[in-house]
N, C-alpha and C positions, 0 to 999 in steps of 0.2 A: 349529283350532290357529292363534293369531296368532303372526305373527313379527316379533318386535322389530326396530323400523328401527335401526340405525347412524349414529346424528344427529351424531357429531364426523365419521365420514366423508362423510357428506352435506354439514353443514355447510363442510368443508377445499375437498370440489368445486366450490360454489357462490362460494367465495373466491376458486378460484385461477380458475374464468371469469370472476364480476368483474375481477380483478389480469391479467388476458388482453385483457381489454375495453379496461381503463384504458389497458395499453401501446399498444396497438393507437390509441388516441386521441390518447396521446400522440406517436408515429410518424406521425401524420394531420398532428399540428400544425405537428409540426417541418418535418415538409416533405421532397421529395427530399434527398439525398445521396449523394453524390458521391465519389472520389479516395480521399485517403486518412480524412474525417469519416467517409465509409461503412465504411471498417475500422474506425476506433475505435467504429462504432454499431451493432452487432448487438443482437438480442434483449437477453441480458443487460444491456448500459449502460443501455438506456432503461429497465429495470427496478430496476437501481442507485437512478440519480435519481429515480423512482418514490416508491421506498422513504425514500431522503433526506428528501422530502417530503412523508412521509406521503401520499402517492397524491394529491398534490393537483397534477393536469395543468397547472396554470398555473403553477403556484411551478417544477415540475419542468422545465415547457417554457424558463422564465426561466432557471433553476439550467443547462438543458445548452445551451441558445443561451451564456450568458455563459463555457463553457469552452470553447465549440468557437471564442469570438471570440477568446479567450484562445490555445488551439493554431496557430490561424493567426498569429497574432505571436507567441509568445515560441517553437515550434517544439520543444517539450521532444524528441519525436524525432528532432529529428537532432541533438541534445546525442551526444558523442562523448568515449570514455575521455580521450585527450590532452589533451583541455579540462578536464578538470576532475580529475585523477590526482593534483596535489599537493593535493587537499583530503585523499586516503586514502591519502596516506603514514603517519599516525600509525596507522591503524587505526581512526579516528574514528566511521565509518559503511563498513559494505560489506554483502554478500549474505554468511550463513550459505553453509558447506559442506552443511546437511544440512535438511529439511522439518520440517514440524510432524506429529503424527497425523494430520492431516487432508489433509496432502500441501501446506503452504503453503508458498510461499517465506518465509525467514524473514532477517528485516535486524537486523543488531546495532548500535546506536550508543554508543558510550561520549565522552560530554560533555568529560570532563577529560582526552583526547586532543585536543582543539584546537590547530590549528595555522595557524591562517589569520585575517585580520581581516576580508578582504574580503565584504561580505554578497552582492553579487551573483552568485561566484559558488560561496558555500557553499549557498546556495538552489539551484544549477543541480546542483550533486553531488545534492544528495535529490531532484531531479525526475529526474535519471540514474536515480538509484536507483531512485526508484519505477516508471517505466518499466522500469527492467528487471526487477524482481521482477515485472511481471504480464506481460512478456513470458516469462518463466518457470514460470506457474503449468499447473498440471495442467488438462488436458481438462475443464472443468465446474466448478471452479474459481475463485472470483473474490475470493476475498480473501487476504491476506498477514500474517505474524505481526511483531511486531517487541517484540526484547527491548534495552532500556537500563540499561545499567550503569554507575551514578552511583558507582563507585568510585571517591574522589580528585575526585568533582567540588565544587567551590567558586563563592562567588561573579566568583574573580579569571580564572575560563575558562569562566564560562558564554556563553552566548550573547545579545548584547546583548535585549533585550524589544520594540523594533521588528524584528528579525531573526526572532524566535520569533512576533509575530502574524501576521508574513506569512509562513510556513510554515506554519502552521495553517490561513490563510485559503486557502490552495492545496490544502492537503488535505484541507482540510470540502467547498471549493466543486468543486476539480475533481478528486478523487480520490472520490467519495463513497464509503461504503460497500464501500474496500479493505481497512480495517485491521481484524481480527477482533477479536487480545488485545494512552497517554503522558499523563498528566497536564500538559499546559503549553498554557495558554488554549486549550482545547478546549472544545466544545459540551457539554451534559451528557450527548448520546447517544455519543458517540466515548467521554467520560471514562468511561461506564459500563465501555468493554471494557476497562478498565485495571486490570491485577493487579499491585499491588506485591508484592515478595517478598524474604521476609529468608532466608537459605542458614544461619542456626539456628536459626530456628524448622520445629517439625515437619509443622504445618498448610499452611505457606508455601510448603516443599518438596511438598508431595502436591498443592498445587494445578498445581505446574508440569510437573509426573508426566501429570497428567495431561492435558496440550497440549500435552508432548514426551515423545520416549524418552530418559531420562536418562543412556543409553548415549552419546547425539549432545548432551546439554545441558553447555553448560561447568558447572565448578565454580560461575562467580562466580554463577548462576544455580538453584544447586543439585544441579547432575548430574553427570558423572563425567568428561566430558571436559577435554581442558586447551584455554583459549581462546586461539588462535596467527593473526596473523596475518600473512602477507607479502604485502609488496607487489607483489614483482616478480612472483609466481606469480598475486598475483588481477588483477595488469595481465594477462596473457597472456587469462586466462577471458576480464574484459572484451573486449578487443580481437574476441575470437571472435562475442562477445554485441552484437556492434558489427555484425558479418558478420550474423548473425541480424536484426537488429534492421534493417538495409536492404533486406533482404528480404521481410520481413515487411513493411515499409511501402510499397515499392516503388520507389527509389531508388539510385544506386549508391553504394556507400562511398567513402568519403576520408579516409584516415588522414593527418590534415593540426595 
């Protein structure tokens, strides 16, 4: 009696030792580290930009030396609510109340909420953000959802188009492989995870069913909830996520 081998599970093993291998190469390359680059680099990151680059150790080695030069100057971790609290006064951009299926944080943007002109530091609000969505994310966990809702949005409040390359370029190069499900100068792998979605159509609705519970999804999105947000109440969370967030990286707070 033969017994038929299991060659997709065969095959999967032989992958993910290779993709074991790679990282492992690629953590060779990179070199010691330290303080706080060694919190940002566990297992998963080096596997992140891995993946970024198609498994390719040199592009990847290049891709995460150029963010960790990047975190040591621009410091997105110790961005702090107070700094940047009048960019979400309107509501513009903040952390969802509620997860995805899959247990992501989920960031809502609505464009035609604009309330600021300054590009430096509406850039620094979405690195807050991002930061704090994956300091948020569940045990195993590595990616985040983000839903935009271009209600009312126009050309006379969008976001200028050097302002949107370098947000993009920040979150192709040092975010890789955070965003699960934004069409605006994106790579073609990001633009793939982009689902637009019309709230009457029926197809467009079932697809957002089924990457949330429609119980937690706003209206404008399809779902049942009403989309509310305060400020002064999601100031409080922040400032909390502020405590978290020094701890985590090993620092003391300054609510300055």
């Amino acid at each position: 009696m033969f017994r038929r081998k299991n060659t997709s599970s065969h095959n999967q093993e032989d992958e993910d030792l290779h993709h074991q291998a790679k990282i492992k190469e690629l953590k060779d390359a990179i070199g010691p580290l330290s303080g706080r680059n060694s919190r940002f680099c566990p297992d998963a990151c080096f596997r992140r930009y891995m993946v970024a680059r198609n498994w390719n150790v040199n592009k990847a080695k290049k891709m995460l030396e150029e963010t960790l030069e990047w975190r040591s100057s621009y410091k997105p971790e110790e961005i702090r609510w107070p700094e940047i609290a009048i960019e979400s006064e309107t509501g513009k951009a903040y952390k969802a109340n509620f997860h995805d299926r899959q247990g992501r944080t989920v960031l809502i943007l609505r464009p035609a909420m604009q309330n600021t002109t300054g590009k430096e530091n509406q850039i620094r609000q979405l690195v807050y953000l991002l930061e704090n969505a994956i300091l948020n994310l569940p045990q195993g966990q590595e990616q985040m959802s983000w839903l935009i809702d271009f209600t009312g949005w126009s050309m006379a409040n969008s976001v200028p188009i050097r302002t949107a390359h370098e947000t993009s370029y920040i979150l192709q190069n040092h975010y890789p492989e955070r965003l699960a499900v934004v069409k605006h100068f994106l790579d073609p792998k990001t633009f793939e995870k982009v689902k637009f979605v019309y709230p009457n159509k029926n197809d467009s609705v079932e697809v957002m069913k089924s990457y949330f519970d429609e119980e937690n999804l706003p209206k404008e999105f399809g779902g049942k909830a009403i989309l509310k947000y305060n400020h002064e109440e999601f100031s409080k969370l922040m400032i909390e996520d502020d405590l978290k967030a020094a701890s985590f990286w090993g620092f003391d707070y300054k609510d300055s």
